[in-house]
TIMI-406468 format. One record per residue (C-alpha): residue number from 1; residue in three letters; x, y, z. Coordinates in Angstrom, 1 decimal, m for minus. Layout:
! TIMI-406468
NUM;ALA;X;Y;Z .
...
//
This chain:
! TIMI-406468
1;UNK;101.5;147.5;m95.5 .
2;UNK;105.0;146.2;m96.0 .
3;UNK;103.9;143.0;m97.9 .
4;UNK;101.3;145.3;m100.1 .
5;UNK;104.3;147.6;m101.5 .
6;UNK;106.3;144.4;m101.7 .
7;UNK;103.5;142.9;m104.1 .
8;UNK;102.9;146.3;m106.4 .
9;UNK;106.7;146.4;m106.7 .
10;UNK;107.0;143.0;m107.8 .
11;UNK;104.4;143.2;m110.0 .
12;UNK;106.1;145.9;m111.7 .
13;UNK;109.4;144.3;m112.9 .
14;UNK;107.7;142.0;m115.6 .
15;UNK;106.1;145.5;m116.7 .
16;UNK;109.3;147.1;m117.1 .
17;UNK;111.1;144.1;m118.7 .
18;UNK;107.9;144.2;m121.2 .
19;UNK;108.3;147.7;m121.9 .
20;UNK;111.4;148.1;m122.3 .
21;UNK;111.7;145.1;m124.8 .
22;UNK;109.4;146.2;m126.9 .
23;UNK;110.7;150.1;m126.9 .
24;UNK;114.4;147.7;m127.8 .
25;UNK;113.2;146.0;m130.5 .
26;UNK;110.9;148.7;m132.0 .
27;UNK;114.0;151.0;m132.2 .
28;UNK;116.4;149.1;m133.5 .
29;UNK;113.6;147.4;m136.2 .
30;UNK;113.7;150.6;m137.9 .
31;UNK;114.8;150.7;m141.8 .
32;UNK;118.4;152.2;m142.1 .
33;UNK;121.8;152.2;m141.2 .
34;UNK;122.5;154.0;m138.3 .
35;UNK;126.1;154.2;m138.9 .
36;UNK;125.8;155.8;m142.0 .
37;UNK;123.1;158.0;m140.5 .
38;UNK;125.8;158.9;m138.3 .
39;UNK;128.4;160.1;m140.9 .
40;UNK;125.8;162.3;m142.4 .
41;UNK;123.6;161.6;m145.7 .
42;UNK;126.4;163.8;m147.3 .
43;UNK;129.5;162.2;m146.1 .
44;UNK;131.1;158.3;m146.6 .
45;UNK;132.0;156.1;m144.4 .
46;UNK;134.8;153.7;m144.7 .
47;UNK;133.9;149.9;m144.4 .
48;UNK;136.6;149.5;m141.7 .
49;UNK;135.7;151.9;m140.0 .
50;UNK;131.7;150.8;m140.0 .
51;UNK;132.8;147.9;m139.0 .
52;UNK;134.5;148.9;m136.1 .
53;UNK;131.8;151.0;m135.2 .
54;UNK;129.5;147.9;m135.4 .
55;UNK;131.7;145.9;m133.2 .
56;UNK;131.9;148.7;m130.6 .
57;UNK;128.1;149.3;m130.1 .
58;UNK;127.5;145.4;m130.8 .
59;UNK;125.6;145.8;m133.6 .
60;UNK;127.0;143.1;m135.1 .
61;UNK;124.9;141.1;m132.9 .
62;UNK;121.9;139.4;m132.7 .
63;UNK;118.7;141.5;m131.3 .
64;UNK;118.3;139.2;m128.2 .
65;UNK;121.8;139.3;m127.4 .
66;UNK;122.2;143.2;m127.7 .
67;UNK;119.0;143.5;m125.4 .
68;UNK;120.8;141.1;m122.8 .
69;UNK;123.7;143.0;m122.7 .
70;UNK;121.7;146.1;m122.5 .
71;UNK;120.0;144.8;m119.6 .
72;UNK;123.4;143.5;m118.1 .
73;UNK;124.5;147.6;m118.4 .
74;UNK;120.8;148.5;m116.7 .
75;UNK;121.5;146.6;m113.4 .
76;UNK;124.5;148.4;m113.4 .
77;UNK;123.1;151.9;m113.5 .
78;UNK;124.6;152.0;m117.2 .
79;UNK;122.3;153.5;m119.7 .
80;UNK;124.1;153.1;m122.4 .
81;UNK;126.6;155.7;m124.9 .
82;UNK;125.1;157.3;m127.6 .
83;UNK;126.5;156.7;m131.3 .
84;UNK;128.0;160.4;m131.1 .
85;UNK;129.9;159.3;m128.4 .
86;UNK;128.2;161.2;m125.1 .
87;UNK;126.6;158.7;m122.8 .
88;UNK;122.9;158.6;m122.1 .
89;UNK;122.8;159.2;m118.7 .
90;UNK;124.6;162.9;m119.0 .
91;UNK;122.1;163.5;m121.9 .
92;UNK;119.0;162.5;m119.8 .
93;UNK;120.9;164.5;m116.8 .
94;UNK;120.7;167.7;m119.2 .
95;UNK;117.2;167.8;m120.5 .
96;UNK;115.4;166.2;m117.5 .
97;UNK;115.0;169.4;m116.0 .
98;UNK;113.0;170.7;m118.8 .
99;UNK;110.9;167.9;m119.0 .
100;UNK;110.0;167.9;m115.9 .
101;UNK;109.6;171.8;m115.5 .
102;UNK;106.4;171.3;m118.4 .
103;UNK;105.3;168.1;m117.4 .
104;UNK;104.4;169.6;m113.6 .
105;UNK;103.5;172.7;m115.3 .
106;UNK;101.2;171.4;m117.7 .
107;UNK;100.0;168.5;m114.5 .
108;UNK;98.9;171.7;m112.5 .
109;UNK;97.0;173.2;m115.3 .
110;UNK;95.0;169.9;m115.9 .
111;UNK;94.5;169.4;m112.2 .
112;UNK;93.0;172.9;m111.5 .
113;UNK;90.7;173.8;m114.4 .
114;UNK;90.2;170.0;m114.6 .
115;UNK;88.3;169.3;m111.0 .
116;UNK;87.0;172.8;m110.8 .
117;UNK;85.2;172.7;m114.6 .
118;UNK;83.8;169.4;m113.3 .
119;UNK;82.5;170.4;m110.0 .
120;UNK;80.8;173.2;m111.5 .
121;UNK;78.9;170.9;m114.3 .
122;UNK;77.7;169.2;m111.4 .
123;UNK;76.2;171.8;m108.7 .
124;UNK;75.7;173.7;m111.8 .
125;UNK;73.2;171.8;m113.9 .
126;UNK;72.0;172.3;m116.9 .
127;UNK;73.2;175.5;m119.7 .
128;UNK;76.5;175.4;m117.6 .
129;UNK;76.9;171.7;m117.4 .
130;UNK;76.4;171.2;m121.4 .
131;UNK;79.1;174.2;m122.0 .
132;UNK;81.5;172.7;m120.2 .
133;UNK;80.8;169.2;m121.9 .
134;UNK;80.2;170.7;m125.3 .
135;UNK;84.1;172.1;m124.3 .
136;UNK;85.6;169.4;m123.3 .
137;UNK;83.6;167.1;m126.4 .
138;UNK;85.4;170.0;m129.2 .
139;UNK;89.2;169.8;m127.1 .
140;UNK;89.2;165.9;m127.8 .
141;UNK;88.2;166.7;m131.6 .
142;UNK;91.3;168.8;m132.0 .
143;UNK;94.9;167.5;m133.2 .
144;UNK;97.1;168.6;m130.2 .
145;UNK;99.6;169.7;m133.0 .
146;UNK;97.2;172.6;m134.4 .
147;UNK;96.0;173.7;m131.0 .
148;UNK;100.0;174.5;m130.8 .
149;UNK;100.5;175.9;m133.6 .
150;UNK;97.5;178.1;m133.6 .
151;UNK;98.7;179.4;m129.9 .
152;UNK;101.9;180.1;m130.9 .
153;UNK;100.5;182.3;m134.0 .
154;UNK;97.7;184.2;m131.5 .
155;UNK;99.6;184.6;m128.3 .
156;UNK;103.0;184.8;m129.5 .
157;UNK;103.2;186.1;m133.0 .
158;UNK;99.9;188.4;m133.1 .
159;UNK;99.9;189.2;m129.4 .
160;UNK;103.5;188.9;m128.1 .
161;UNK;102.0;187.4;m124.4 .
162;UNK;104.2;184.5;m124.8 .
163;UNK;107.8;183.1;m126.1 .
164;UNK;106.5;181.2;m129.7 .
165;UNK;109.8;178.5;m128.4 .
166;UNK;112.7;177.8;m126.6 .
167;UNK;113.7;178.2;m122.9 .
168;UNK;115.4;181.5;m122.7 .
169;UNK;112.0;183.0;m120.6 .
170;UNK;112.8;181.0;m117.8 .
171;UNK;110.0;179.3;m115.8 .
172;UNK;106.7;179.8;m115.5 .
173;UNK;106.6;181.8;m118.9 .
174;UNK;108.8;179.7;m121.4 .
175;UNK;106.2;176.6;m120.1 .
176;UNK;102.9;178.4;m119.8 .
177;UNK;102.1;178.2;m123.5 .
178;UNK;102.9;174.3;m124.3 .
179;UNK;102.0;173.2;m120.6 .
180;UNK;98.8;174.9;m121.4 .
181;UNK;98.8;172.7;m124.6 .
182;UNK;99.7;169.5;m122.9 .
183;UNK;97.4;169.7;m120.4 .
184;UNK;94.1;170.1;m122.4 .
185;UNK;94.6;166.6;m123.9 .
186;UNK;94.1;165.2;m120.3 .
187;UNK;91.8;168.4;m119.3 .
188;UNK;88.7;166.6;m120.2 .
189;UNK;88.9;163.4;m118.6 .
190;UNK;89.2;164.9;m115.1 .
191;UNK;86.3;166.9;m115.7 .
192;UNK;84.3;164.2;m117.0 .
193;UNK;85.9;162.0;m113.9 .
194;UNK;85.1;164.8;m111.2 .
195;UNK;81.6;165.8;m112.5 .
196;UNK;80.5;162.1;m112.3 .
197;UNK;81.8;161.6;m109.0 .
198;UNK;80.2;164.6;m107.8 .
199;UNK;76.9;163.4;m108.6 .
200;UNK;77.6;160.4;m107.2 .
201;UNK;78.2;161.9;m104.2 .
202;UNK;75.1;164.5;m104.2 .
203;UNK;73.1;161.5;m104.2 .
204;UNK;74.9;160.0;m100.9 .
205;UNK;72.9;159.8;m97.8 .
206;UNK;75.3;161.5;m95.9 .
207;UNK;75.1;164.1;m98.1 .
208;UNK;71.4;164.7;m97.6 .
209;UNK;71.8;164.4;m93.8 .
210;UNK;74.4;167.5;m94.0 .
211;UNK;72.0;169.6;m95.4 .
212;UNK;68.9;168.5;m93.7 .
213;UNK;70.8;169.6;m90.1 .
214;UNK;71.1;173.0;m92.1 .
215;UNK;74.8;172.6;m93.2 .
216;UNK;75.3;176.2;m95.6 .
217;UNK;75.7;174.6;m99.1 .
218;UNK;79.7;176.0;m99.5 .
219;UNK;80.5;173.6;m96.5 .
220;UNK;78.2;170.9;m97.7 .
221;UNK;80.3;170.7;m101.0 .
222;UNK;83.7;171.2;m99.6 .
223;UNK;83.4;168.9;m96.7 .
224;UNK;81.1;165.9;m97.5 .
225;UNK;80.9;165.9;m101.1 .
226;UNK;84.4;167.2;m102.8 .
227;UNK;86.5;165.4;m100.4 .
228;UNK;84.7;161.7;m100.5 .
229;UNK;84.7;162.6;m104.6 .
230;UNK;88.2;163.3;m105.2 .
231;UNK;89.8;159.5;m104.4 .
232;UNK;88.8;158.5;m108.2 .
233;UNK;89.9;161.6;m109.3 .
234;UNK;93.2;161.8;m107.1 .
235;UNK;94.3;157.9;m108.7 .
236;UNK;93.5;159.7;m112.6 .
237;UNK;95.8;162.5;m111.9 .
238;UNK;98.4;160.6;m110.3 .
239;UNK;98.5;158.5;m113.2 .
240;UNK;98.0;161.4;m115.4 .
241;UNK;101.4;162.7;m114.3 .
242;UNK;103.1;160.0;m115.6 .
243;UNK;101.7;160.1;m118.9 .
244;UNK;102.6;164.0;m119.1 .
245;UNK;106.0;163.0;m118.6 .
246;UNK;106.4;160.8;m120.9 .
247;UNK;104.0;162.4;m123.8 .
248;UNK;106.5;165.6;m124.3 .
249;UNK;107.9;163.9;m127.4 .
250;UNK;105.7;166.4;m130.2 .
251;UNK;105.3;169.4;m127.3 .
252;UNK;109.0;169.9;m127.1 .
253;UNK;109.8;169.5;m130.8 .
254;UNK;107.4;172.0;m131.7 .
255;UNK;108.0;174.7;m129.4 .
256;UNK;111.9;173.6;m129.0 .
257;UNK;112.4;172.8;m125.4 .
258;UNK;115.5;170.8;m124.7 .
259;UNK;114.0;168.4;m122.5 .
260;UNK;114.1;164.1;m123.1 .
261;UNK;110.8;165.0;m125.7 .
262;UNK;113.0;166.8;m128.0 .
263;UNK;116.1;164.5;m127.4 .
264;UNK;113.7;161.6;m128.7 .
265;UNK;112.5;163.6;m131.4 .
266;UNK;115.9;164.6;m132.9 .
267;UNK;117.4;160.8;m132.2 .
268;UNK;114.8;159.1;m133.9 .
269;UNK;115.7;160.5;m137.5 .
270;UNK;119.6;159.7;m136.3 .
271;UNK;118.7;156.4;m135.8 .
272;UNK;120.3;156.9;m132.3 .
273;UNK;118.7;154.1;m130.4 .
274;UNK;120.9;154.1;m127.3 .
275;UNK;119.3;157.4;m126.6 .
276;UNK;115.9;156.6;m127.5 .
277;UNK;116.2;153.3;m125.5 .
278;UNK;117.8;155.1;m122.6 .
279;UNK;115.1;158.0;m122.2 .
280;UNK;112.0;155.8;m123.1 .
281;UNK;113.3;153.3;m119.9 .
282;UNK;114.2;156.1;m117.6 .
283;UNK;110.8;157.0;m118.5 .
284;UNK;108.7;153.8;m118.3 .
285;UNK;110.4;153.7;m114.9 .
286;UNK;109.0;157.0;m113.9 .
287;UNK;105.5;155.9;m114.9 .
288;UNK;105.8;152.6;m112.7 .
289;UNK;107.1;154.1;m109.6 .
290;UNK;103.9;157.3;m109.8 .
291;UNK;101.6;154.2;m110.5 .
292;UNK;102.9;152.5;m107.2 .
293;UNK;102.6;155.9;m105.0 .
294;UNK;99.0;156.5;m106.7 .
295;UNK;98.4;152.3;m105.3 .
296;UNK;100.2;153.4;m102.2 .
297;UNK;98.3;156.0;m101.7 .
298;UNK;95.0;154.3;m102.1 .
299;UNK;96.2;151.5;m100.0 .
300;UNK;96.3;154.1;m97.3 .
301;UNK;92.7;155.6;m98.0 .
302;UNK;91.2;152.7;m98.2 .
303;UNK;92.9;149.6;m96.3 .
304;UNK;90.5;146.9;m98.3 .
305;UNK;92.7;147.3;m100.8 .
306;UNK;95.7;146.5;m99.3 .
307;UNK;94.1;143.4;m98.4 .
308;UNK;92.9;142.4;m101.7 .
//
């Protein structure tokens, strides 16, 4: 086991060196100044002190050699200082709880509805099986951004069920509304995932030996046929998680929740790339490391794999 996670671990670095190099290069490609983005598109800068600012964020540089000596800072835990001044890692440190908070939030929403829509369009076959496809076919169809938009209108304009933005609700109700948004973008595919494996395993022999020995159908489904279904699904969600985390960007701009989304999403326009940099590492790493439990885990469910 010890030379598997050795392998997956290894086999993430070039990942993250790839990742993160493109996320550099992208950000710093962009058209604009980002010193005089950071005076203000009302307010001059003097050459001098440009310059200076150039020199200090080594700018003045070469790409390659202001990704090296990003890198260099990496190694050292140092994510860098954005161009106002405040260094990454505080500003990561401050809306990482937020993030987190919907990205869970909306994880458990997608989970739940997810594998129990798709177990019931399988045991359910037929006008309750083309519903829930039907559903899940129209939620793809659907911009995420008017699904948002529309729930804030309905249930928390019209309705008043839910805060329309912003944090001051606390947890669970500040993130019920955009989790719920979040997670019906990954919604389908774990039902799709689920009802197929279902089937898959309604067909199984040991399936049809449960109920021939008079097994009541409840503990026929629970036992032989959810369980041995659920290893697909449980490597989609694990990987789903990540993905949540890191697809907040839009989600936390529109409904204004401080998290590393809407840090992204107010940096870009800045042209703050430390911080964009800093927070789309932090979360490429996150990604990698749920990848490598989710490999972990399957290692341990199935040891062929481990050996492959």
């Amino acid at each position: 086991m010890g030379a598997y996670v050795l392998r997956r671990t290894v086999m993430a670095i070039p990942v993250l060196l790839g990742t993160t190099f493109i996320i550099f290069m992208a950000v710093y490609a962009l058209p604009g100044d980002p010193i005089r983005a950071l005076a203000g598109p009302n307010q001059a800068i003097s050459p001098s002190v440009a310059q200076a600012l150039r020199e200090q964020f080594h700018l003045d540089e070469p790409l390659l050699v202001q990704y090296g000596l990003y890198l260099r800072g990496l190694l050292s835990g140092d994510l860098g200082t954005s161009f106002s001044g405040r260094p990454v890692a505080e500003i990561i440190a401050a809306g990482w709880p937020v993030t987190v908070q919907l990205g869970v939030t909306a994880w458990l929403m997608m989970a739940t509805a997810g594998v129990l829509l798709g177990v019931l369009a399988a045991v359910r076959r037929g006008s309750t099986d083309m519903v829930i496809l039907a559903g899940t076919t129209l939620i793809m169809g659907v911009p995420f951004f008017v699904v948002a938009y529309v729930a804030q209108i309905i249930f928390g304009v019209q309705l008043g069920w839910l805060p329309t933005s912003g944090t001051d609700a606390g947890w669970p109700l500040a993130y019920l509304m955009p989790g719920l948004v979040l997670a019906l973008y990954g919604l389908p595919e774990v039902a799709r995932l689920t009802r197929t494996s279902v089937l898959d395993s309604l067909g199984a022999e040991h399936v049809d030996t449960a109920v021939a020995k008079g097994l009541p159908r409840l503990a026929v489904l629970s036992r032989h046929v959810v369980r041995n279904s659920l290893i697909p699904v449980v490597s989609l969600l694990g990987v789903s998680l990540g993905y949540l985390l890191g697809g907040t960007v839009l989600i936390e701009g529109i409904f204004n929740l401080p998290g590393l989304g809407y840090q992204i999403y107010t940096a870009i326009p800045q042209h703050d790339g430390p911080v964009v940099v800093g927070i789309g590492t932090v979360l490429v790493i996150v990604f990698l490391l749920v990848n490598l439990l989710v490999d972990l885990l399957y290692g341990l469910l199935d040891p062929r794999i481990r050996l492959g």
